[in-house]
C-alpha positions, 0 to 999 in steps of 0.5 A: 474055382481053379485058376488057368495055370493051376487047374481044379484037378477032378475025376467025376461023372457029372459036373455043374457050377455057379461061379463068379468072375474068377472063372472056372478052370477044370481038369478032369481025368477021363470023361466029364457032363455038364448038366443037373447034378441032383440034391444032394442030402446029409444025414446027421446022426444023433448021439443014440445013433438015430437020424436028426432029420431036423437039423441034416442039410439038403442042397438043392439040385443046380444045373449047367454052368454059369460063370461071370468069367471064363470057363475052361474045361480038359478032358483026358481022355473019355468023351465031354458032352455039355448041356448048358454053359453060359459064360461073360468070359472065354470058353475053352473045351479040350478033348485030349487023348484016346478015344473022345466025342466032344457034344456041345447042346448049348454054349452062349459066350460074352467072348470067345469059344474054342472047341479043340480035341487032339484025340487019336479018334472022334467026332465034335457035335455041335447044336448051338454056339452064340458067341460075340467073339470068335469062334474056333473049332480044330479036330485033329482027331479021326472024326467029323465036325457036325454044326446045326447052328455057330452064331458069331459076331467075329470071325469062325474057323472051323478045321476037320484034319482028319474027317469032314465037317457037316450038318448036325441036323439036315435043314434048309436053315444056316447053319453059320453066321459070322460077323459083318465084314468078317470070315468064316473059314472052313478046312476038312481033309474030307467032305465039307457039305450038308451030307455024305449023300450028294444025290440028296437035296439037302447035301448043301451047308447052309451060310447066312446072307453075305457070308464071305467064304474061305473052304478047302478040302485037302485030300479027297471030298466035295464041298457043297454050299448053299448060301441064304442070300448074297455069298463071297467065295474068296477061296475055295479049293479041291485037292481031288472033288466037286465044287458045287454052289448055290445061292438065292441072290448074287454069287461072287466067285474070287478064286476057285480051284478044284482038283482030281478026277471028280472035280467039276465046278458048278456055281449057280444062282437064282437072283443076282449076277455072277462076278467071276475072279478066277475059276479053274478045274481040272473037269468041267465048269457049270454056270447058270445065273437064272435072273442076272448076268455072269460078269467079270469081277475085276477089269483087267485081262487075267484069265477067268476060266480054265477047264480041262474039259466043257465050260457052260455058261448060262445068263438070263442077260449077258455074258461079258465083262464091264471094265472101261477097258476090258469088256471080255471073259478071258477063258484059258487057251485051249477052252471048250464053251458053251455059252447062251443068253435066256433073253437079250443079252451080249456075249463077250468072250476071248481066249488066250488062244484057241477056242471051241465054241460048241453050241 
């Protein structure tokens, strides 16, 4: 129904389809929900004016959509709420203009999803994306992004330009998973956390196991992640807020950099080793690694920490690199450590400079 280049151009409330692979490509000229639309009845009337019920058709009610093809759907303006879409092909949804919330229910796609909304305010809601291909969801309206549950087998992108990206339903459960070997990238000028609250238990975004991460808060927020098992930070950044990790299993921490006032870093894990790239904060660094040891990730003599203010380093086992050259934590001149062992355990650490070490 429709085509991409010549779109079905429609204004109604409440939309439902059954398509084929043809796809089905709508433009709706304000607000649109995807949901049951009702049976619908018609009255033929007879020569005498009276109803001929015997022969007035009925169609029966029919719910969501479904498509062996794509499905494309444009908002002009007002809000798009969907309940059910499942489609073999691609799925696109796209809040243009004015005043837009997108709320997503369910959408199960063969393919790719990509949620897009260029309107000047609102927010994109999102309870359950399964999808085999990528998934992208970009908002440069002035509003959050709330997840409960993005599956993906490839790559998720997720950008708040103007907002924060959050949870939908607080939980300990993840509320992203991406493929094997694949990245999930999140971009927020705000917050990126499970809440706005961080004196609450729940303010982590959960990730899957072996999730391997790139995050940025590009003007003022915090993010707070919690991974459910192994967790790769290949890129994590502040322009002015927190950087605080958890995860139950091995921690893997490339490059992290917070920025601002605020900007404290705190990484900590309660199995595995912590394997430090490069850490640097304009506060203090906090590192605690309960069961294992805190290492240095590559051997080399690059500079591992750099903090403007204390650095706490503490290990159930050593503090120390591995190298066949190197077997140092390199920490940035000028550095304030605190650094302890839980049992035994060697500490190496060297400085480009000076250091004070405080007990």
């Amino acid at each position: 129904a429709g085509q991409l280049a010549n779109m079905l151009e429609i204004s109604v409330d409440t939309i439902s389809a059954d398509v084929g692979t043809g796809g089905l490509y709508i433009n709706e000229s304000d607000g649109i929900i995807i949901d049951t639309v009702p049976e619908i009845s018609v009255n033929r009337i007879k020569n005498d004016l009276t109803i001929d019920l015997e022969n007035s058709p009925t169609d029966s009610s029919q719910s969501n959509i479904v498509s062996t093809g794509d499905v494309e759907i444009i908002a002009e303006t007002g809000d798009i709420t969907v309940n059910t879409i499942t489609a073999t092909g691609y799925v696109n949804i796209a809040a243009n203009t004015n005043t837009s919330n997108i709320n997503i229910n369910t959408i199960t796609s063969e393919n790719y999803v990509n949620i897009i909304s260029t309107a000047s305010t609102g927010n994109i809601t999102i309870h359950t994306i399964d999808a085999t291909g990528y998934v992208i969801t970009n908002s440069s309206a002035e509003g959050d992004i709330l997840i409960n549950l993005i599956e993906s087998d490839d790559d998720v992108t997720i950008t708040a330009s103007n907002g924060s990206i959050l949870e939908n339903l607080v939980d300990d459960e993840h509320d992203i998973i991406a493929g094997i070997d694949k990245t999930i990238t999140l971009t927020a000028s705000n917050h990126i956390a499970g809440t706005n609250d961080f004196n609450d238990e729940n303010a982590y975004f959960e990730l899957a196991t072996n999730t391997i991460l790139n995050a940025s808060s590009t003007v003022q927020g915090n993010i707070y992640i919690k991974g459910t098992g192994k967790l790769i930070l290949n890129d994590i950044d502040t322009t002015d807020g927190k950087i605080d990790i958890l995860a139950p299993d091995q921690l893997t921490a490339l490059d992290i950099q917070s920025g601002g006032e605020n900007g404290s870093i705190t990484l900590h894990n309660t199995s595995g080793d912590i394997l430090i790239g490069a850490i640097i904060s304009s506060e203090k660094i906090n590192m605690t690694s309960d069961q294992g040891a805190i290492i240095d990730h590559t051997d080399d003599t690059i500079i591992d920490l750099t903090a403007n203010d204390l650095i706490t380093l503490i290990a159930n086992t050593h503090i120390h690199a591995t190298g066949e050259t190197d077997t140092f934590l390199e920490f940035a001149n000028n550095s304030l450590i605190d650094a302890k062992t839980l049992t035994e355990g060697n500490i190496h650490i060297q400085g480009e400079g000076g250091l004070t070490l405080q007990n």
